[in-house]
N, CA, C and O atoms as a GROMACS GRO file, in nm:
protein
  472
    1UNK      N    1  10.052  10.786  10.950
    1UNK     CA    2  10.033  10.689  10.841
    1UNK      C    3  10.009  10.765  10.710
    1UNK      O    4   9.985  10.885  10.706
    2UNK      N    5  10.017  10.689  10.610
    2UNK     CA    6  10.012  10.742  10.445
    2UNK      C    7   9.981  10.657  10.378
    2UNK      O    8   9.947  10.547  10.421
    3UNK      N    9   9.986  10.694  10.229
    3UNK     CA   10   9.886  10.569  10.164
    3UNK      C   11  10.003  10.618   9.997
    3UNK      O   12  10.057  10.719   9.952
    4UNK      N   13   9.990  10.473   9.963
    4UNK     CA   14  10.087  10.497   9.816
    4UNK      C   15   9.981  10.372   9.726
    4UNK      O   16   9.962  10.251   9.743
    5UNK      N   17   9.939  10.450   9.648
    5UNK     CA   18   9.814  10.424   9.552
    5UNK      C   19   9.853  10.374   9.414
    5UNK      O   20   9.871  10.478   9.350
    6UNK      N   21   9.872  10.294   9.353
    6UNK     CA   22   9.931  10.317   9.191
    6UNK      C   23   9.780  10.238   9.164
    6UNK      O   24   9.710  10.148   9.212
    7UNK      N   25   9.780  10.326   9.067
    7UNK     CA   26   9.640  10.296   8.964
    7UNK      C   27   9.631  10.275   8.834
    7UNK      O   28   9.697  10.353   8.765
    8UNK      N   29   9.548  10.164   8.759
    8UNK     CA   30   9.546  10.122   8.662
    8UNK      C   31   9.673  10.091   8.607
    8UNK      O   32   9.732  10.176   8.539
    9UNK      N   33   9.724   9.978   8.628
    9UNK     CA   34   9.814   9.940   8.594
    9UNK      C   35   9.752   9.833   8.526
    9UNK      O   36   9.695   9.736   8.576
   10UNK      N   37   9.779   9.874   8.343
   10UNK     CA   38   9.747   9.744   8.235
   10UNK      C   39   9.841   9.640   8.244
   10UNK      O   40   9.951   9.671   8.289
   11UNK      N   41   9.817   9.502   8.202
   11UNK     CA   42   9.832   9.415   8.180
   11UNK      C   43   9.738   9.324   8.097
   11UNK      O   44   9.616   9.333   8.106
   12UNK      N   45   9.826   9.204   7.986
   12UNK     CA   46   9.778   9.160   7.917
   12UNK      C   47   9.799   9.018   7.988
   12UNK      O   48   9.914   8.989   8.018
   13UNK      N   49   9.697   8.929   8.017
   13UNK     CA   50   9.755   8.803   8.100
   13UNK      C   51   9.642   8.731   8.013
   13UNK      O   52   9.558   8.773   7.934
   14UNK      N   53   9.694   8.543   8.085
   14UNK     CA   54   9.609   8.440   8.066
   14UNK      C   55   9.551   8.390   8.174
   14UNK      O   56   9.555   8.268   8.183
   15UNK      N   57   9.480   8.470   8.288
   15UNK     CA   58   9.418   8.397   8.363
   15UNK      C   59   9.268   8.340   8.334
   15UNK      O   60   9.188   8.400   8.263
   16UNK      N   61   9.245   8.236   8.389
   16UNK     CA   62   9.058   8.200   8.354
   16UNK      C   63   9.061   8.056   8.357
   16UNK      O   64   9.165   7.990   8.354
   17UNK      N   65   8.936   8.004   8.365
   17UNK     CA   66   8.878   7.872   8.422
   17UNK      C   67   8.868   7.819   8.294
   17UNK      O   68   8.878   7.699   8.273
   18UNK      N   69   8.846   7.912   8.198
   18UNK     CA   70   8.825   7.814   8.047
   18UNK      C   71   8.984   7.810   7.951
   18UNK      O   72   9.063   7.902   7.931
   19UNK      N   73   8.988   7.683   7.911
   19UNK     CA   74   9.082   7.663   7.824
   19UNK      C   75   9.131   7.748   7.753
   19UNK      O   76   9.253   7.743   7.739
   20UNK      N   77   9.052   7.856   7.681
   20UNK     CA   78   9.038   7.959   7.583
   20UNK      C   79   9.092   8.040   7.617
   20UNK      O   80   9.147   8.105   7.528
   21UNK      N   81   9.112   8.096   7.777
   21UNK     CA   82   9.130   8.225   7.824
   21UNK      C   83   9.288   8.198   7.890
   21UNK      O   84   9.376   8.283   7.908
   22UNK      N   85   9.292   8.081   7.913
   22UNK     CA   86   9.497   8.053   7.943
   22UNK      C   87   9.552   8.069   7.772
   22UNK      O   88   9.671   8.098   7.760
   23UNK      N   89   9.495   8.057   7.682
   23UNK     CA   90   9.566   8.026   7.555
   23UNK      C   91   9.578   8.172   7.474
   23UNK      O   92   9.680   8.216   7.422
   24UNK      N   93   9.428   8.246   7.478
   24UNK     CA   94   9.450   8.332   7.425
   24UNK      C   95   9.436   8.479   7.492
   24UNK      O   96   9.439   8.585   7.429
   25UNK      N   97   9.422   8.467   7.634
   25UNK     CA   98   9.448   8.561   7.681
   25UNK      C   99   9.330   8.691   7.713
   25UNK      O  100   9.224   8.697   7.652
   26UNK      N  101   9.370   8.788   7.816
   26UNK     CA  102   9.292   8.959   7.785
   26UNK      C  103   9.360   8.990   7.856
   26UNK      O  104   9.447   8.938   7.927
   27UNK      N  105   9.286   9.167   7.823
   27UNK     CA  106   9.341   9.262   7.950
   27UNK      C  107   9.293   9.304   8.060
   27UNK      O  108   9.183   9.360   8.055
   28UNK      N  109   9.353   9.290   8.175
   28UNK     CA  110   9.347   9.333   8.340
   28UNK      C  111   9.394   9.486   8.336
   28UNK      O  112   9.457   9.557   8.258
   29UNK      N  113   9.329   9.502   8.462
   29UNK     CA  114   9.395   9.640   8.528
   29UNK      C  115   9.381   9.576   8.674
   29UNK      O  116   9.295   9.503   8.724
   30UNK      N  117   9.507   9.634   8.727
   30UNK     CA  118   9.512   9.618   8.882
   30UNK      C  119   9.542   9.748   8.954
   30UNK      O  120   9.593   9.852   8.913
   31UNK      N  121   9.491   9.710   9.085
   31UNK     CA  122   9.501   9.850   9.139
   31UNK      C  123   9.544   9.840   9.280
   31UNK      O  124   9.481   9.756   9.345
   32UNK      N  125   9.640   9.906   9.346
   32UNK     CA  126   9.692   9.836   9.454
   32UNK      C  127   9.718  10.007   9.564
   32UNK      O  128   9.748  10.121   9.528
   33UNK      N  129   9.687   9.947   9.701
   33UNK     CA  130   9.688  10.124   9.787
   33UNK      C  131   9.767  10.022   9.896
   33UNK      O  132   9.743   9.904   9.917
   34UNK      N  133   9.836  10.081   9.938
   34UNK     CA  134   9.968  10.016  10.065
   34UNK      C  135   9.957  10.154  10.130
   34UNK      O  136   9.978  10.255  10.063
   35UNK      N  137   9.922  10.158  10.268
   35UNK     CA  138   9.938  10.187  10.377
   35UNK      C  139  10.066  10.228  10.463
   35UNK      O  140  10.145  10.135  10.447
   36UNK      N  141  10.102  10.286  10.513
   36UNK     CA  142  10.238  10.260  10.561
   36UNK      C  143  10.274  10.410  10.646
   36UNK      O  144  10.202  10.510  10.642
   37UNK      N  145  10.375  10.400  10.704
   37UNK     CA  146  10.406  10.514  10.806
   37UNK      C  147  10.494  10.543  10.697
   37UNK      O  148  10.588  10.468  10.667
   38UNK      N  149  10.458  10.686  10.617
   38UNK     CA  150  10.579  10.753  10.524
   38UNK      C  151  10.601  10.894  10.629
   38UNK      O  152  10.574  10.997  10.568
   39UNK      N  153  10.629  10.910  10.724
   39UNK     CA  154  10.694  11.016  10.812
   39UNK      C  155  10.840  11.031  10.724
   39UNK      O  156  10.878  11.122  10.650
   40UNK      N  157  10.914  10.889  10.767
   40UNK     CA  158  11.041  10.913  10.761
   40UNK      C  159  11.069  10.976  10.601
   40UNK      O  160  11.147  11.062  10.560
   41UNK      N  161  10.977  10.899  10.539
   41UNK     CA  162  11.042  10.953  10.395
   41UNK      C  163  10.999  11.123  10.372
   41UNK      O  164  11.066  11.208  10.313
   42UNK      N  165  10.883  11.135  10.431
   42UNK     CA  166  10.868  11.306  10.429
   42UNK      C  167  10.975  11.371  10.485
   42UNK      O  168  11.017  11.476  10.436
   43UNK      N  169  11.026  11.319  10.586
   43UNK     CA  170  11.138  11.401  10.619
   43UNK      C  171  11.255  11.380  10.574
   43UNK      O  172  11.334  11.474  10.576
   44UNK      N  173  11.294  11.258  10.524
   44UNK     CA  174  11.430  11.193  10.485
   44UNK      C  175  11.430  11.276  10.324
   44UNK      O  176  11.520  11.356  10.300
   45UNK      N  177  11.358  11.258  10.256
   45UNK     CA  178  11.348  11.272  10.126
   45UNK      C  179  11.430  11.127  10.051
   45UNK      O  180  11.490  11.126   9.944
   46UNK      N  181  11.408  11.016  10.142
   46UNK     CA  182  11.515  10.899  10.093
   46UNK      C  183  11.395  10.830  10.040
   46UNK      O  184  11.282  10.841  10.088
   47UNK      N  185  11.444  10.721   9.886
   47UNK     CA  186  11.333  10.631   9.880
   47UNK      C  187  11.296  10.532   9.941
   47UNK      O  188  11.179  10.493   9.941
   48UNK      N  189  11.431  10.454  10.028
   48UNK     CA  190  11.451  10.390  10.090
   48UNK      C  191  11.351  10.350  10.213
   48UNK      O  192  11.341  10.242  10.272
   49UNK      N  193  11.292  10.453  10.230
   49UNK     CA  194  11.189  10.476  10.379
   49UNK      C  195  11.044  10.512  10.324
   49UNK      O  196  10.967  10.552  10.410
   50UNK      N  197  11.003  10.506  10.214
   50UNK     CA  198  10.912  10.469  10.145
   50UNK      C  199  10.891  10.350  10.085
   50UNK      O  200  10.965  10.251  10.078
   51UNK      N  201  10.682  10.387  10.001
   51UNK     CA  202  10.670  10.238   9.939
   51UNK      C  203  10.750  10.263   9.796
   51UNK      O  204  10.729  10.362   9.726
   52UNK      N  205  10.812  10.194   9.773
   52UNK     CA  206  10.873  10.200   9.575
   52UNK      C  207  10.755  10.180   9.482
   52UNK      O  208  10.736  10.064   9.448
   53UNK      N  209  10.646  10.302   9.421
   53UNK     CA  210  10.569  10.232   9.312
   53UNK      C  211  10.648  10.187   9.216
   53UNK      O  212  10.592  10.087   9.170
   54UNK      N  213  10.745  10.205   9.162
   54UNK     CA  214  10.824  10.112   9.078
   54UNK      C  215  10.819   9.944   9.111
   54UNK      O  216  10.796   9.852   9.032
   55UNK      N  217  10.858   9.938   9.297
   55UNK     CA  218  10.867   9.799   9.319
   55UNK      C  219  10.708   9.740   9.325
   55UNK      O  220  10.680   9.621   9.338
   56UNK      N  221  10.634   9.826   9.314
   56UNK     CA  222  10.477   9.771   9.325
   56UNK      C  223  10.436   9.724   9.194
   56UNK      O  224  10.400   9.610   9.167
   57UNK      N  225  10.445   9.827   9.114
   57UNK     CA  226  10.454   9.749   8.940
   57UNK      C  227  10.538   9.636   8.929
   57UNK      O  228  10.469   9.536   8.948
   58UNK      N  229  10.651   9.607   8.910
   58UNK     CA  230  10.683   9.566   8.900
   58UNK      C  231  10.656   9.393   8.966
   58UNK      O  232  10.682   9.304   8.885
   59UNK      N  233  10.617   9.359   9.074
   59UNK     CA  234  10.550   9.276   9.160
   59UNK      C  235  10.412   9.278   9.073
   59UNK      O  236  10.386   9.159   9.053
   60UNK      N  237  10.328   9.348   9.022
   60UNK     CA  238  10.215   9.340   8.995
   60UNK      C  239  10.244   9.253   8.881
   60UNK      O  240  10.212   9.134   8.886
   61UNK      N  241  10.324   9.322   8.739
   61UNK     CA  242  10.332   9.227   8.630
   61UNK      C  243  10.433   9.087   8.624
   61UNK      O  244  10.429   8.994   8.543
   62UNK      N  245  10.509   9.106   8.722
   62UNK     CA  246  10.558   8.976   8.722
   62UNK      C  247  10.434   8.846   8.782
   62UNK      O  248  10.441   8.732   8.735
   63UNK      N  249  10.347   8.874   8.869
   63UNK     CA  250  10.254   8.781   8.936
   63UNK      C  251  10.141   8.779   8.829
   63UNK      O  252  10.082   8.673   8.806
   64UNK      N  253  10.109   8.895   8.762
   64UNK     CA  254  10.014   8.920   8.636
   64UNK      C  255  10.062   8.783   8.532
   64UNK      O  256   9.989   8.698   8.482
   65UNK      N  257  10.180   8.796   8.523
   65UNK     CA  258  10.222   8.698   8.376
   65UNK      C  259  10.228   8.549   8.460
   65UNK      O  260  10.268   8.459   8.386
   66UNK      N  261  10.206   8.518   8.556
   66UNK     CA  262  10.176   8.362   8.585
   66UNK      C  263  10.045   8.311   8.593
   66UNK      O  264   9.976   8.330   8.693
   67UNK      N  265   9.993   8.228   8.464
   67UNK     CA  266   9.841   8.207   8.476
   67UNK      C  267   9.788   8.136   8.586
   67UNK      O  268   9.860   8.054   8.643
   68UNK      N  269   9.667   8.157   8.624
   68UNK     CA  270   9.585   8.156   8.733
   68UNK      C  271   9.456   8.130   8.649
   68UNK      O  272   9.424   8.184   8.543
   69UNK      N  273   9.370   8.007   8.738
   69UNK     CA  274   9.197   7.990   8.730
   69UNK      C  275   9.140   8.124   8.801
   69UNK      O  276   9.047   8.189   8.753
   70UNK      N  277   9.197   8.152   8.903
   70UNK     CA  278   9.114   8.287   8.966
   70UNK      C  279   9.193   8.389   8.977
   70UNK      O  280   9.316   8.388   8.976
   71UNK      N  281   9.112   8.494   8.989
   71UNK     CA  282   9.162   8.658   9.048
   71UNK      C  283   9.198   8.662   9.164
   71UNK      O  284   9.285   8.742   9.197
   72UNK      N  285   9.147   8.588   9.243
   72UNK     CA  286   9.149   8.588   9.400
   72UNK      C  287   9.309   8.489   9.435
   72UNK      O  288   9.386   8.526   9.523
   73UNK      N  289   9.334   8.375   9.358
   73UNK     CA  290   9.436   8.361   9.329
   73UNK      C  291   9.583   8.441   9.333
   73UNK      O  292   9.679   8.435   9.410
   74UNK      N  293   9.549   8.536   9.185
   74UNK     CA  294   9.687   8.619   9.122
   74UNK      C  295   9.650   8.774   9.276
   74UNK      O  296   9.722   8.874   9.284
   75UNK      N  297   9.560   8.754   9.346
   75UNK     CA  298   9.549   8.907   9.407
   75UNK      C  299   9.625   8.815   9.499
   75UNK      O  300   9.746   8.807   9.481
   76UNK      N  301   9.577   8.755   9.582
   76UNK     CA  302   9.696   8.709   9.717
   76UNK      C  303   9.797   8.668   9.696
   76UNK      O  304   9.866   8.648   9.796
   77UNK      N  305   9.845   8.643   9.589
   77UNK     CA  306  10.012   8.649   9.589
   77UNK      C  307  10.097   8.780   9.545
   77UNK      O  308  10.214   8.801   9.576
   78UNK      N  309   9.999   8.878   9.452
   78UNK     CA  310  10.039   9.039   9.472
   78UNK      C  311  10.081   9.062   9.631
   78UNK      O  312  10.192   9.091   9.677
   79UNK      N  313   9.976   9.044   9.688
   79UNK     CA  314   9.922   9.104   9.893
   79UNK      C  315  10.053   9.009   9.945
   79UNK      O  316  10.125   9.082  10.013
   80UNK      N  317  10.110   8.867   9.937
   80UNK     CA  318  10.143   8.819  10.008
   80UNK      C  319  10.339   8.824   9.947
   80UNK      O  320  10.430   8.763  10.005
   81UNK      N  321  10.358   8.920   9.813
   81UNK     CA  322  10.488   8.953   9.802
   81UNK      C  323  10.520   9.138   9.826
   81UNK      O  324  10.626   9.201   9.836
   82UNK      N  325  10.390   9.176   9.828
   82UNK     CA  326  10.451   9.302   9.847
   82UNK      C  327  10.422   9.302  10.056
   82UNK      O  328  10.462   9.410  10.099
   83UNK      N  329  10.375   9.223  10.153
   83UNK     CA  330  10.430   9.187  10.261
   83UNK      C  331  10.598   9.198  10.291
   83UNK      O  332  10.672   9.273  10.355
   84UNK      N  333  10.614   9.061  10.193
   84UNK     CA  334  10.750   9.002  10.184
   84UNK      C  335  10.832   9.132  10.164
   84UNK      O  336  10.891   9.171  10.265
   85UNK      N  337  10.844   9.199  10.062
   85UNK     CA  338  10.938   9.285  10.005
   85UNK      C  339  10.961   9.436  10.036
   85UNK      O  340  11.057   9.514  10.028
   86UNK      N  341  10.810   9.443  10.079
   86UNK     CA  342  10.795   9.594  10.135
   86UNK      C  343  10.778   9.597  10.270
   86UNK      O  344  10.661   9.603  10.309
   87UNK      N  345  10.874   9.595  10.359
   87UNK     CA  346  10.888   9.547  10.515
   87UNK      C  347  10.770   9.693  10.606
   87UNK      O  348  10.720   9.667  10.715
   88UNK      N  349  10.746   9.821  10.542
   88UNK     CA  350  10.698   9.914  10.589
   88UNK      C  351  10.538   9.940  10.559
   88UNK      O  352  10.477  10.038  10.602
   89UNK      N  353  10.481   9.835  10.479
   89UNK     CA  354  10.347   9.810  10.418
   89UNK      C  355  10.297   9.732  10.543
   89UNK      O  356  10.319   9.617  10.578
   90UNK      N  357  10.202   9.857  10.615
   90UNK     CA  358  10.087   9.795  10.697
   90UNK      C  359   9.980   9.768  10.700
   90UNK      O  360   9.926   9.746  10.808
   91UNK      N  361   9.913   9.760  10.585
   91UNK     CA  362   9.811   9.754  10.467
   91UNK      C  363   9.770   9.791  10.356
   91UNK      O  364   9.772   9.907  10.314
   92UNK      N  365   9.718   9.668  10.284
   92UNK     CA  366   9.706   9.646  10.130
   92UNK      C  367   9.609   9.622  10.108
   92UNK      O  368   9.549   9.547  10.186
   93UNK      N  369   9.547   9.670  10.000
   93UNK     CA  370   9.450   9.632   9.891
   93UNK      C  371   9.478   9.648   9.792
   93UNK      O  372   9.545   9.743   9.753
   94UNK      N  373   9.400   9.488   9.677
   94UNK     CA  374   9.476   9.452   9.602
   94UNK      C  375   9.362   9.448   9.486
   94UNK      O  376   9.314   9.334   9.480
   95UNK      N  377   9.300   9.543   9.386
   95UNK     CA  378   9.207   9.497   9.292
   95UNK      C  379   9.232   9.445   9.150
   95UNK      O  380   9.257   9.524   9.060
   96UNK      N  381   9.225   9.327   9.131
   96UNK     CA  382   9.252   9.274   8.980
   96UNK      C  383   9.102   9.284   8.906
   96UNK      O  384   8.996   9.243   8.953
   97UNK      N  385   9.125   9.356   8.768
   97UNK     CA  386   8.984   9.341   8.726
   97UNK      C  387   8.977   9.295   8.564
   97UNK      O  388   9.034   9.353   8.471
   98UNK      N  389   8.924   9.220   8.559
   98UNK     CA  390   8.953   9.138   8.387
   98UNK      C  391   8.828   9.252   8.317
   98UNK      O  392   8.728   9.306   8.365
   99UNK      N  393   8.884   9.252   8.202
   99UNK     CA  394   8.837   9.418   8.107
   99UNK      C  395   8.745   9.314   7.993
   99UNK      O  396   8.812   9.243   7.917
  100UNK      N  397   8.596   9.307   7.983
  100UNK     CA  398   8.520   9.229   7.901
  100UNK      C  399   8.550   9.092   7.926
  100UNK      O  400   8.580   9.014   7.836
  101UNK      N  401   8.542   9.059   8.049
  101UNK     CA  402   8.471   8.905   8.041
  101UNK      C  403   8.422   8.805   7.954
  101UNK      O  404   8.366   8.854   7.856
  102UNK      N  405   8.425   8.677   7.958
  102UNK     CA  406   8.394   8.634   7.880
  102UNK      C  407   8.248   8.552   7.919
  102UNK      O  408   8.231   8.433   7.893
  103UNK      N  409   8.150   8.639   7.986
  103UNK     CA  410   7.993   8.575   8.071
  103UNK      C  411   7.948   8.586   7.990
  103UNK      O  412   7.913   8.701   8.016
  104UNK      N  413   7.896   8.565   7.873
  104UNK     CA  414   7.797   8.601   7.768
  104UNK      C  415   7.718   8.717   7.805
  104UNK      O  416   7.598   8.702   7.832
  105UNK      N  417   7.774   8.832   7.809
  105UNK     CA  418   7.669   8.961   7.841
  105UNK      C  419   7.773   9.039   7.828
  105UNK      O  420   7.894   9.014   7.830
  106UNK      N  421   7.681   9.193   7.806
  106UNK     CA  422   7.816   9.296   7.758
  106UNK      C  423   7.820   9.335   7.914
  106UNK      O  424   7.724   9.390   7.968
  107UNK      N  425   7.903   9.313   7.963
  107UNK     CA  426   8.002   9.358   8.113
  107UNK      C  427   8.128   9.407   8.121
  107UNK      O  428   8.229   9.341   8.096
  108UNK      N  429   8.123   9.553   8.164
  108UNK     CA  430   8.280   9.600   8.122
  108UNK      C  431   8.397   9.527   8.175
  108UNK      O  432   8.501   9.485   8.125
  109UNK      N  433   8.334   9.528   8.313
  109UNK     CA  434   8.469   9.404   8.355
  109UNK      C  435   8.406   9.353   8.492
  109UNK      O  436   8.293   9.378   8.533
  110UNK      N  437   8.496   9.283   8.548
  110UNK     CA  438   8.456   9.191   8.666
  110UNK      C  439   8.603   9.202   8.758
  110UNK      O  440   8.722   9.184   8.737
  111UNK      N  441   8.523   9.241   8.862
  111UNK     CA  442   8.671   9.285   8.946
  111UNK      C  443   8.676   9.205   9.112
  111UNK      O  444   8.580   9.189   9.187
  112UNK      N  445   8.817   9.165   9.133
  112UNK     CA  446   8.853   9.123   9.231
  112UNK      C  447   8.886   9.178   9.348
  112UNK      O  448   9.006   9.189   9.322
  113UNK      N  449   8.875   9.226   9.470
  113UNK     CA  450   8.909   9.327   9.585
  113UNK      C  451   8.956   9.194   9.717
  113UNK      O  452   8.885   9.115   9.780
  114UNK      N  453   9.095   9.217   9.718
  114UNK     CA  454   9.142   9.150   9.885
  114UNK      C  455   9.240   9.250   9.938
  114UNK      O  456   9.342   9.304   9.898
  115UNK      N  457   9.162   9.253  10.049
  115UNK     CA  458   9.258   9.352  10.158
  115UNK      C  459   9.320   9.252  10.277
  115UNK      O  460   9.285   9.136  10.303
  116UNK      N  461   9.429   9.339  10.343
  116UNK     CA  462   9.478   9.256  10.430
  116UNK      C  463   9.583   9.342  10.507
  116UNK      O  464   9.616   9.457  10.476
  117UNK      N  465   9.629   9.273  10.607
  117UNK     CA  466   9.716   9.367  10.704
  117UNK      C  467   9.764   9.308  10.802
  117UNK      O  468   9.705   9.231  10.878
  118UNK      N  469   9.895   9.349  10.807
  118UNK     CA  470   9.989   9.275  10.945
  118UNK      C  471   9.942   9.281  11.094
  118UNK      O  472  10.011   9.229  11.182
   0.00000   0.00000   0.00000
């Protein structure tokens, strides 16, 4: 087994429970580690038999730009398309973390963690 990590991946989204925060928005970082048997690709040198961090970004900001009331929300449909798309992902974790909150208190951010596995 192996692990394919992409980290801090910015995004500017509208997720949130208040009116204010679908309209005008902040910034997330997500952070996503997929699991997976990369043998073949150590030996293949093919990308094909690996995870694609390209296809992981990419999945991240497309699900990033559809607003959501929750984190827990926009994280299980990250977990439940990179399933779908990445047939060799035998576990995921998925952290969305909104950068200054809007709780009335200085809090750097507030972060979301769902793991999961076939």
């Amino acid at each position: 087994m192996g692990k394919v990590r992409v980290s801090n991946i910015k995004v500017y989204a509208n997720h949130g429970c208040l009116k204010e925060e679908t309209i005008i928005g902040s910034n997330y970082q997500v952070n996503v580690e997929v699991d997976a048997d990369l043998k073949k690709a150590s030996q293949t040198d093919e990308l094909s038999k690996t995870v694609d961090y390209v296809h992981i970004n990419y999945i991240v900001k497309e699900e990033m730009s559809i607003p959501s009331k929750l984190l827990e929300h926009v994280a299980q449909r990250i977990l439940n398309r990179i399933f779908v798309e990445i047939p060799i992902a035998k576990k995921v974790k998925v952290a969305v973390s909104k950068i200054n909150p809007p709780i009335g208190g200085d809090v750097q951010e507030v972060t979301i963690i769902l793991k999961s596995k076939r």
